[in-house]
Backbone as CSV, one residue per row, in Angstrom:
resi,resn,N_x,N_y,N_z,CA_x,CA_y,CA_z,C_x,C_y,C_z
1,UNK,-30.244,-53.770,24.692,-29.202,-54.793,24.601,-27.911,-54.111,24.153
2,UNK,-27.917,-54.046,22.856,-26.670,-52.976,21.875,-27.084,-52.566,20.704
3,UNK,-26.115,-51.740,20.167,-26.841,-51.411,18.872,-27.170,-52.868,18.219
4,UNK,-26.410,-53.438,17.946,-26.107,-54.821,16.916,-27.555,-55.481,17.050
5,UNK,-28.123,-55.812,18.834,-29.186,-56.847,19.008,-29.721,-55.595,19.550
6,UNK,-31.308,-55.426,18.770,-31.959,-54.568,19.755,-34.241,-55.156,18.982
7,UNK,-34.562,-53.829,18.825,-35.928,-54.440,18.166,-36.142,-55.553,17.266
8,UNK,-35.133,-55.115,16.123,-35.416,-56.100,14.965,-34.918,-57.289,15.104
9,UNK,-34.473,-57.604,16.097,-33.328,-59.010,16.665,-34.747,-59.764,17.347
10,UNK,-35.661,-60.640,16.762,-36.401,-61.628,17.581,-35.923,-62.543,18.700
11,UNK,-35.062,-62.725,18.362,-34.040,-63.931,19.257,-33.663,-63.149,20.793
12,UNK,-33.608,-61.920,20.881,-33.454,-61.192,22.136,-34.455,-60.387,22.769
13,UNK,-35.906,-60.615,21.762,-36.880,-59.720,22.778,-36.913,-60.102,24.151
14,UNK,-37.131,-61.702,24.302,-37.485,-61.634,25.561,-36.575,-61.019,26.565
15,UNK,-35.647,-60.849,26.893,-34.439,-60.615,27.596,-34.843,-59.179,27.538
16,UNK,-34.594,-58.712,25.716,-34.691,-57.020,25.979,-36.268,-56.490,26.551
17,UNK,-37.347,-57.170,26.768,-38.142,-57.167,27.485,-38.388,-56.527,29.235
18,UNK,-37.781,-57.897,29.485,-37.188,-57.742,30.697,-36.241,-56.746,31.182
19,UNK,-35.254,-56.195,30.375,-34.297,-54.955,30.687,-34.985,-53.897,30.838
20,UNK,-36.099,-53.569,29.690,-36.698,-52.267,29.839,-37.890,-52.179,30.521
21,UNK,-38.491,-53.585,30.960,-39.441,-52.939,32.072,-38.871,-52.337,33.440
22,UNK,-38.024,-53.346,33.661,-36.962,-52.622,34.515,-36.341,-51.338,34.826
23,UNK,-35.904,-51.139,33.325,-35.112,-49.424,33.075,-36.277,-48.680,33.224
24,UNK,-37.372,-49.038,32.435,-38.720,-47.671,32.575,-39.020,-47.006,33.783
25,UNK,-38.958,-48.409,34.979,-39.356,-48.279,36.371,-37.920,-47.303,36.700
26,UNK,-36.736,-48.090,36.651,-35.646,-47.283,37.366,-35.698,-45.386,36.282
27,UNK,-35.680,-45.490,35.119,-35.858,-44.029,34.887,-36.886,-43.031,35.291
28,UNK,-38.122,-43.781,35.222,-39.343,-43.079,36.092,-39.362,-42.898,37.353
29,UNK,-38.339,-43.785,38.181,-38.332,-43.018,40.066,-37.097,-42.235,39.713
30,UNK,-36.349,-42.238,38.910,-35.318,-41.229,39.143,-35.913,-40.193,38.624
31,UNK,-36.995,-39.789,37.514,-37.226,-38.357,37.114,-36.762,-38.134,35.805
32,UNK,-36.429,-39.154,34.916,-35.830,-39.035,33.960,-37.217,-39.484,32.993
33,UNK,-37.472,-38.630,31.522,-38.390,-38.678,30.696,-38.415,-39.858,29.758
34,UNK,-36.891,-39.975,29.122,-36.208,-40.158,27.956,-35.657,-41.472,28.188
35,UNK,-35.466,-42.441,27.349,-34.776,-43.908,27.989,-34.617,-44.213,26.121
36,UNK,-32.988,-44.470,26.517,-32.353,-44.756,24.426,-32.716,-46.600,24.308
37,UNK,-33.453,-46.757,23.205,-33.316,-48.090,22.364,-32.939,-48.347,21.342
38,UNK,-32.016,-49.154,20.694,-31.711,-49.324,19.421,-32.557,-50.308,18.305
39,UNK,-32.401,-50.153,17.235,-33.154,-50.984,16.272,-32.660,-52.172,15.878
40,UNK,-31.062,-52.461,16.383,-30.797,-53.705,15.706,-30.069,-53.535,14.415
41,UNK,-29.193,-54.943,14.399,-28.944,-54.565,12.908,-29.447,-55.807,11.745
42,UNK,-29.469,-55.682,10.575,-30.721,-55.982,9.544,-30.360,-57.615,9.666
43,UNK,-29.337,-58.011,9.120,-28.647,-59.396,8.944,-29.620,-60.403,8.310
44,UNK,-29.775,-59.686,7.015,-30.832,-60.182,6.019,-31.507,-59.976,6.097
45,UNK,-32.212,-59.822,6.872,-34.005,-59.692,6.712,-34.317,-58.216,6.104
46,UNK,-35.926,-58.526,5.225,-36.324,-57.750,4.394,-36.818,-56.746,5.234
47,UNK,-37.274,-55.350,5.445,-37.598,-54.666,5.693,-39.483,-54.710,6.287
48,UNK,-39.798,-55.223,5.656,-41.627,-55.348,6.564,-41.419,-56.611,7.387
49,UNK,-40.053,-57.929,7.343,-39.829,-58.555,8.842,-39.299,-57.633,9.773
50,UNK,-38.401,-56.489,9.477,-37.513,-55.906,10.957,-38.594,-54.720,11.162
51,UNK,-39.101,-54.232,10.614,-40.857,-53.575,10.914,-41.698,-54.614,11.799
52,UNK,-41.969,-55.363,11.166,-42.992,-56.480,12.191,-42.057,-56.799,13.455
53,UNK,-41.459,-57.129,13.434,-40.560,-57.642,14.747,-40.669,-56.330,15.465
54,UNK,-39.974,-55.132,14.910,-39.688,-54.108,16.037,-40.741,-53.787,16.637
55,UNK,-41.618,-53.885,16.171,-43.373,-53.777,16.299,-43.936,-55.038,17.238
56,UNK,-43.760,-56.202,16.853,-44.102,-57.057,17.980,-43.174,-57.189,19.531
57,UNK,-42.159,-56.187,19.388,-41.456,-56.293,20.388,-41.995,-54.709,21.189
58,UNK,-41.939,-53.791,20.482,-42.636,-52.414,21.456,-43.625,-52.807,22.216
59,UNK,-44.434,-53.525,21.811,-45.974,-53.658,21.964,-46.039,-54.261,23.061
60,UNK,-44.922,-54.991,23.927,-44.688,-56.012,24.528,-44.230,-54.903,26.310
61,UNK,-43.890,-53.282,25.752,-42.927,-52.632,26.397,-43.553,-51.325,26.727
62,UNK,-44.386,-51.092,25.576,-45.071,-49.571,25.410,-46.068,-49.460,26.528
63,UNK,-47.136,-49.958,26.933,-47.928,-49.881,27.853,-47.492,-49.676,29.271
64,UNK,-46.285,-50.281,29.709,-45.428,-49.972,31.137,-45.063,-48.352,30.549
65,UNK,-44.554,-48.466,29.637,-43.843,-46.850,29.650,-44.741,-45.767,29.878
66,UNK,-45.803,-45.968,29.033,-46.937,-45.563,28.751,-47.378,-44.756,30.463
67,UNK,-47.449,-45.906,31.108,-48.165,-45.900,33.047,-47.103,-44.886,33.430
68,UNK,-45.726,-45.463,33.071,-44.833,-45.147,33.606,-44.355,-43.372,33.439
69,UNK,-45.149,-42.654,32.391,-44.794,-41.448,31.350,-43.518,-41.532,30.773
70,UNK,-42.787,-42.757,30.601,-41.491,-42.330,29.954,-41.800,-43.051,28.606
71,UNK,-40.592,-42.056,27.491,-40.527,-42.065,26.141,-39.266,-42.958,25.931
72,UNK,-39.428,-44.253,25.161,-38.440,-44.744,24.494,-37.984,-44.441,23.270
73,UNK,-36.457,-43.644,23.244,-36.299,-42.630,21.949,-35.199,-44.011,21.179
74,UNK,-35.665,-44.014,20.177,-34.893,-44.960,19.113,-34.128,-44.509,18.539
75,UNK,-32.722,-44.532,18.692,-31.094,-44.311,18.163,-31.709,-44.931,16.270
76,UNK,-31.327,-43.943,15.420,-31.207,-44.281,14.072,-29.803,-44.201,13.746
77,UNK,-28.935,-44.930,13.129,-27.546,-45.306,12.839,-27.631,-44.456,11.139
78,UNK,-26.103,-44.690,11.140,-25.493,-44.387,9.541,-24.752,-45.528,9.491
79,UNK,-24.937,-46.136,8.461,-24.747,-47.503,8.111,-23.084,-47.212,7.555
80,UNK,-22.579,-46.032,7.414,-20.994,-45.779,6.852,-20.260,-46.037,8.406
81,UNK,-21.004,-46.159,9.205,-20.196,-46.061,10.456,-20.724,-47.631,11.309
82,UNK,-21.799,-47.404,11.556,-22.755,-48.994,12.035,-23.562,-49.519,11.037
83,UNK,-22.137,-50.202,9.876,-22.866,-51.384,8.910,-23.630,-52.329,9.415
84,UNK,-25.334,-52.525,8.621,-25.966,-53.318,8.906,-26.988,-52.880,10.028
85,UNK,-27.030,-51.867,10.419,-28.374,-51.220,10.824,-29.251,-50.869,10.339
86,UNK,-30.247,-51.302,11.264,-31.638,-51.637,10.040,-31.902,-49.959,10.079
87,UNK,-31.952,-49.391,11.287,-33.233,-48.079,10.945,-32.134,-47.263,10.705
88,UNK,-31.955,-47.137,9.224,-30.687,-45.770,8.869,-31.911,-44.536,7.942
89,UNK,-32.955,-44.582,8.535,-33.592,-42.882,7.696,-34.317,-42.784,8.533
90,UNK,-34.486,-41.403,8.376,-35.563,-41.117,9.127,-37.066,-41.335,9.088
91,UNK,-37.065,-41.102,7.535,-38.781,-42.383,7.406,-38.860,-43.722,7.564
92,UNK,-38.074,-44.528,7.555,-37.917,-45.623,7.643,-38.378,-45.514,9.517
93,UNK,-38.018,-44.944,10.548,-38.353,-44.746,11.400,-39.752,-44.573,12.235
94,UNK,-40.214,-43.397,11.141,-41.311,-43.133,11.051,-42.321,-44.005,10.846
95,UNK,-42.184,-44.697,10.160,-43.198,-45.983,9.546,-43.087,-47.070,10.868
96,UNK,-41.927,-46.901,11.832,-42.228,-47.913,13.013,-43.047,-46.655,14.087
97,UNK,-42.594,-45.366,13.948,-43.757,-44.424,14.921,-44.768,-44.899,14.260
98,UNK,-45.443,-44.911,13.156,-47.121,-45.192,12.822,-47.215,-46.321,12.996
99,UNK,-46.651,-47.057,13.038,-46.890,-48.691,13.328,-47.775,-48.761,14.858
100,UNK,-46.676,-48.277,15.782,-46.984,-48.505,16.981,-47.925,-47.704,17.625
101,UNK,-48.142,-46.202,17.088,-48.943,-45.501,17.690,-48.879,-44.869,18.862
102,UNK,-47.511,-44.981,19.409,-47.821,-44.523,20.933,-47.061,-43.250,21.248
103,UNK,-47.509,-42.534,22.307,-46.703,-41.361,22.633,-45.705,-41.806,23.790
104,UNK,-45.663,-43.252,23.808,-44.033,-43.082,24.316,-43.332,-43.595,23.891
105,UNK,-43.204,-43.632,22.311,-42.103,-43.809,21.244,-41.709,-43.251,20.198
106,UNK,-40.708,-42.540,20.190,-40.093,-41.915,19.091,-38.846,-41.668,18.554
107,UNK,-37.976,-40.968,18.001,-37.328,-41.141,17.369,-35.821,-40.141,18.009
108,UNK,-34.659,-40.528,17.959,-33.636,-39.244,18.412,-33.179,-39.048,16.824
109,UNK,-33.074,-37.779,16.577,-32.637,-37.253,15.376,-31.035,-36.732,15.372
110,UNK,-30.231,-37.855,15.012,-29.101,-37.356,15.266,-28.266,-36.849,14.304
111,UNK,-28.238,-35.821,13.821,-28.364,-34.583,13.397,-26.943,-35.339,12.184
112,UNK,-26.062,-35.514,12.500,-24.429,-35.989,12.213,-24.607,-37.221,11.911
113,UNK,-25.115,-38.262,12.269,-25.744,-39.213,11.180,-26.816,-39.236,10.379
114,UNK,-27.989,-38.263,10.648,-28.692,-38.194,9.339,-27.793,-37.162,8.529
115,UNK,-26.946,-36.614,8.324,-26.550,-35.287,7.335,-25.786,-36.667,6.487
116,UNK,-24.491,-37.445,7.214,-24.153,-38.898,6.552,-24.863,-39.338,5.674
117,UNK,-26.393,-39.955,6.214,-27.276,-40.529,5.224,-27.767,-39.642,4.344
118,UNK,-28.356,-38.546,4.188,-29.621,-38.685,4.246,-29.736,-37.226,3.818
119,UNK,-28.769,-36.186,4.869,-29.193,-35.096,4.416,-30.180,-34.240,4.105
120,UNK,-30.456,-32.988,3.781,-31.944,-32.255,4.194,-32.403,-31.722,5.501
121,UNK,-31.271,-31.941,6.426,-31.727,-31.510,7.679,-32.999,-31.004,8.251
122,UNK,-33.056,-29.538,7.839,-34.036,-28.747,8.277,-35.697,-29.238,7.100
123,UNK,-35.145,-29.803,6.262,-36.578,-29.969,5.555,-37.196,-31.318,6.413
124,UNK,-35.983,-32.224,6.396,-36.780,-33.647,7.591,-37.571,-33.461,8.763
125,UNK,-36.931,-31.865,9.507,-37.447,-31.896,10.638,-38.544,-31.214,10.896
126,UNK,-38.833,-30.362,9.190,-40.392,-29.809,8.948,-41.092,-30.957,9.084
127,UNK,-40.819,-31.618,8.379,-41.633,-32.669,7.519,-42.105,-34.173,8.990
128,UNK,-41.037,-34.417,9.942,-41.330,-35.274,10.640,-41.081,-35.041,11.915
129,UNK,-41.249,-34.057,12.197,-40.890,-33.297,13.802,-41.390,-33.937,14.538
130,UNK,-42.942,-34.368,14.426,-43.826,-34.878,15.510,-43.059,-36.208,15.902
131,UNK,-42.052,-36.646,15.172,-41.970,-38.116,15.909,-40.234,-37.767,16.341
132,UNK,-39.467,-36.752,16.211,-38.531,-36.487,17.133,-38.358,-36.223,18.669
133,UNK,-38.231,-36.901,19.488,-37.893,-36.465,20.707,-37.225,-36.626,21.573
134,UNK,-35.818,-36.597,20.584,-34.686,-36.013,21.060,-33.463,-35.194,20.097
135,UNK,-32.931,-34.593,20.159,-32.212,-34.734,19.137,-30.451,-34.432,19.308
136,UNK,-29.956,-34.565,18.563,-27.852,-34.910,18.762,-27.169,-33.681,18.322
137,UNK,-26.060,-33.098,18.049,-25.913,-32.367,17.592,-24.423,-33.252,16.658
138,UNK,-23.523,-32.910,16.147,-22.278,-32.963,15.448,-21.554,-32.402,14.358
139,UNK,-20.623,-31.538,14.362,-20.670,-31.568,12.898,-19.666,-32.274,11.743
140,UNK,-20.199,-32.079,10.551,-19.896,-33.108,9.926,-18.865,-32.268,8.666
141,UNK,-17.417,-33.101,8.239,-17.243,-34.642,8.927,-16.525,-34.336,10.366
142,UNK,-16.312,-35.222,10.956,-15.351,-35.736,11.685,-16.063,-35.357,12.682
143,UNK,-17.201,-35.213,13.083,-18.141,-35.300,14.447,-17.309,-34.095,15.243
144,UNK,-17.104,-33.282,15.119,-16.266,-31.865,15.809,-17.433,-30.928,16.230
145,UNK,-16.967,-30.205,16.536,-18.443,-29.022,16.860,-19.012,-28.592,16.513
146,UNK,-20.542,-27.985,16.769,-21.400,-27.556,15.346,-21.184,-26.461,15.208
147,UNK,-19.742,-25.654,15.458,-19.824,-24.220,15.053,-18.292,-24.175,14.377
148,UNK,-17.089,-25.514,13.780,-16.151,-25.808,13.252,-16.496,-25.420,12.083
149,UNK,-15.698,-24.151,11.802,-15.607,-23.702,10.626,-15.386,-24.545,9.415
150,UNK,-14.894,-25.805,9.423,-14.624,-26.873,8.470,-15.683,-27.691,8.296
151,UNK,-16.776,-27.770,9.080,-18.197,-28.717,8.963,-19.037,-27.897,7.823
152,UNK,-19.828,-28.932,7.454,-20.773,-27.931,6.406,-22.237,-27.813,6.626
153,UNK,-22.631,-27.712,8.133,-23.673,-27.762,8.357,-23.809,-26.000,8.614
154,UNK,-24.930,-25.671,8.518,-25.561,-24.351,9.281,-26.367,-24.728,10.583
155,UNK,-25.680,-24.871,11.283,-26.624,-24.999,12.917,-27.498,-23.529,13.140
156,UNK,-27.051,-22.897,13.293,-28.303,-21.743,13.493,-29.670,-21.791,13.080
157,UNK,-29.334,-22.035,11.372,-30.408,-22.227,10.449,-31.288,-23.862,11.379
158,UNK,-30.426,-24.550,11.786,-31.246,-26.191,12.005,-31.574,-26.068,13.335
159,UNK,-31.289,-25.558,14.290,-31.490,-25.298,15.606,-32.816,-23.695,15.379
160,UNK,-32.681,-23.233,14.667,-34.295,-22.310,14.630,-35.638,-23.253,14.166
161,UNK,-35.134,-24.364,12.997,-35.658,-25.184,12.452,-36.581,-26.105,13.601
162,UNK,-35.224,-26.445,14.509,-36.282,-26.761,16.012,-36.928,-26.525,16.441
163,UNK,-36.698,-25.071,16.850,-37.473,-24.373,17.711,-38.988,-23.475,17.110
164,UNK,-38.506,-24.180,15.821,-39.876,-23.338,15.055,-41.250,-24.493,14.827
165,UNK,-40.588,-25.588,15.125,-41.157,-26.816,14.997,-42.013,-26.975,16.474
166,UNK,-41.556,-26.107,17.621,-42.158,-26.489,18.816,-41.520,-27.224,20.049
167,UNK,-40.493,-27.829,19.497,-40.066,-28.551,19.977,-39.154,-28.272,21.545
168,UNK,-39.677,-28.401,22.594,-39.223,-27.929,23.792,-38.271,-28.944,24.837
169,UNK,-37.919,-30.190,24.023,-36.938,-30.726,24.977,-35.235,-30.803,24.483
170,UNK,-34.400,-31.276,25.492,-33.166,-30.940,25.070,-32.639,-31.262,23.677
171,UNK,-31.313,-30.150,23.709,-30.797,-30.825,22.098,-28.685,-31.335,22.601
172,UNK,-28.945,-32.442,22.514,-27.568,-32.551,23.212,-26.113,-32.337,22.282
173,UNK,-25.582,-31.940,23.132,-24.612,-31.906,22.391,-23.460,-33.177,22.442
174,UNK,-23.473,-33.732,20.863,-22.781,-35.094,20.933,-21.376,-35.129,19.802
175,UNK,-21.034,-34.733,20.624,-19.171,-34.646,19.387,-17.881,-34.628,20.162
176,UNK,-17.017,-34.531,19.540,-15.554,-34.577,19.767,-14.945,-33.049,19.899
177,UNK,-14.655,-32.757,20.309,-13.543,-31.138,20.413,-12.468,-31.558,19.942
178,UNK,-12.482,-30.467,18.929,-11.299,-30.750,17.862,-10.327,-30.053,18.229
179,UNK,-10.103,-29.679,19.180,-8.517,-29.206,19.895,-8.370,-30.404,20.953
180,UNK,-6.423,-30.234,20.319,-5.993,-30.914,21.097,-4.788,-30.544,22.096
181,UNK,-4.387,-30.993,23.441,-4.370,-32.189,23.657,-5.945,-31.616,24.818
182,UNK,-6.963,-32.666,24.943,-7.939,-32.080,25.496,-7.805,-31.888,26.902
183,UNK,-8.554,-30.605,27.375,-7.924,-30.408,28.913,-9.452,-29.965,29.640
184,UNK,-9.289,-30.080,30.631,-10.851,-29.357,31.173,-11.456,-27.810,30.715
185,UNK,-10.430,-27.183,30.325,-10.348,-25.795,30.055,-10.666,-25.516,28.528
186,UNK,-10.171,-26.164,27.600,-10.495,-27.008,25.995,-12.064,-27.050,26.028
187,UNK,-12.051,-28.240,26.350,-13.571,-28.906,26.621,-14.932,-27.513,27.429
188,UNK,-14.624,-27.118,28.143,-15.481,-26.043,28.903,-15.742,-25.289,27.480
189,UNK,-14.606,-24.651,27.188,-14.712,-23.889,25.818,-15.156,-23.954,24.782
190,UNK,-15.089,-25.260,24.569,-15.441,-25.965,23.195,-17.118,-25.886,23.616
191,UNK,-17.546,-25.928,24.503,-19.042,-26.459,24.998,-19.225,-24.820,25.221
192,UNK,-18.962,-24.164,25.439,-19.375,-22.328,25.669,-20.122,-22.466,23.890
193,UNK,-18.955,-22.485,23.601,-18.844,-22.322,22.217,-20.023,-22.889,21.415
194,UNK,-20.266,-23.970,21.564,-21.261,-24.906,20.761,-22.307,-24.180,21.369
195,UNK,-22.785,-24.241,22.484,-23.831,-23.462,23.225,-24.373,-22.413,22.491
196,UNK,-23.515,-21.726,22.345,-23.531,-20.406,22.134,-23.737,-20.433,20.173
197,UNK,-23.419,-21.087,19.353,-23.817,-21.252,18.220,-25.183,-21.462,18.149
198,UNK,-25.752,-22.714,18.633,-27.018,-23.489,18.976,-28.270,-22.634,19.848
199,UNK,-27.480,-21.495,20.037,-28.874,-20.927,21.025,-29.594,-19.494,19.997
200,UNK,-31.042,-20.152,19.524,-31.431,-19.292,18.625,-32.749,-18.709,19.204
């Protein structure tokens, strides 16, 4: 649906139902693995209702994907940016992977909103790798590149962290190029660049 209405939103399963049996089919004849869902945002409700809901709504979705081999990867928010999203941690996430049980649901780890929340990077992705499968890149602040000398992340160190974990599908790169005014030639560069940090 959107971030705002997505799992934990009862009032729109049926609809978001219907969208993603749809999308599963259209991503599975195109060849595509990966298909993004959001969690919704909280708007009161306690935490074991937007668990149960997101849960009575997979359950409704997982078995087509399932036939279908595609993975529905669940967008986790930073609530400093998308106030009122329910799934802002990464365990909090996790607890809807064990809920549901299935291998075609898991989690995108987006690298620049968990450092926002949450922080620990490379220890989260020891600790809960198995339910990542996808992950973002950014660095933080100001979502610029992960090799901006002004961010305070170590990508090398978190991108070996990946790859030490097993983990063999893409890691995208999701940010802004902090030169301006942006030109095709900027942008190419800026993406050499990130590449080339990220490849361990």
């Amino acid at each position: 649906m959107d971030f705002e209405n997505g799992l934990v939103t009862a009032s729109v399963h049926d609809e978001l139902v219907a969208r993603y049996l749809k999308a599963i089919d259209l991503a599975a004849d195109a060849g595509y693995r990966n298909l993004l869902i959001a969690g919704g945002n909280r708007r009161g409700m306690d935490v074991d209702e937007g668990l149960t809901n997101a849960e009575n709504c997979l359950k409704r979705i997982l078995g087509h994907a399932e036939k279908r081999g595609v993975v529905l990867a669940m967008a986790m928010g930073n609530t400093r940016q998308h106030p009122d999203y329910f799934f802002d941690s990464a365990a909090l996430g996790v607890v809807l992977c064990k809920r549901v049980g299935s291998p075609s649901f898991g989690l995108i780890y987006d690298i620049y909103h968990r450092q926002m929340m949450e922080g620990n990077i490379r220890g989260t992705i020891r600790k809960y790798h198995e339910y990542f499968v996808y992950y973002h890149t950014g660095g933080v602040p100001g979502r610029n590149e992960p090799g901006d000398p002004d961010q305070e992340l170590n990508y090398p160190a978190i991108c070996r962290a990946i790859a030490d974990s097993g983990y063999k599908g893409y890691l995208a790169q999701e940010y802004f190029p902090k030169k301006r005014p942006l030109t095709k030639d900027i942008i190419t560069a800026s993406l050499r660049e990130s590449l080339h940090v990220c490849d361990v």
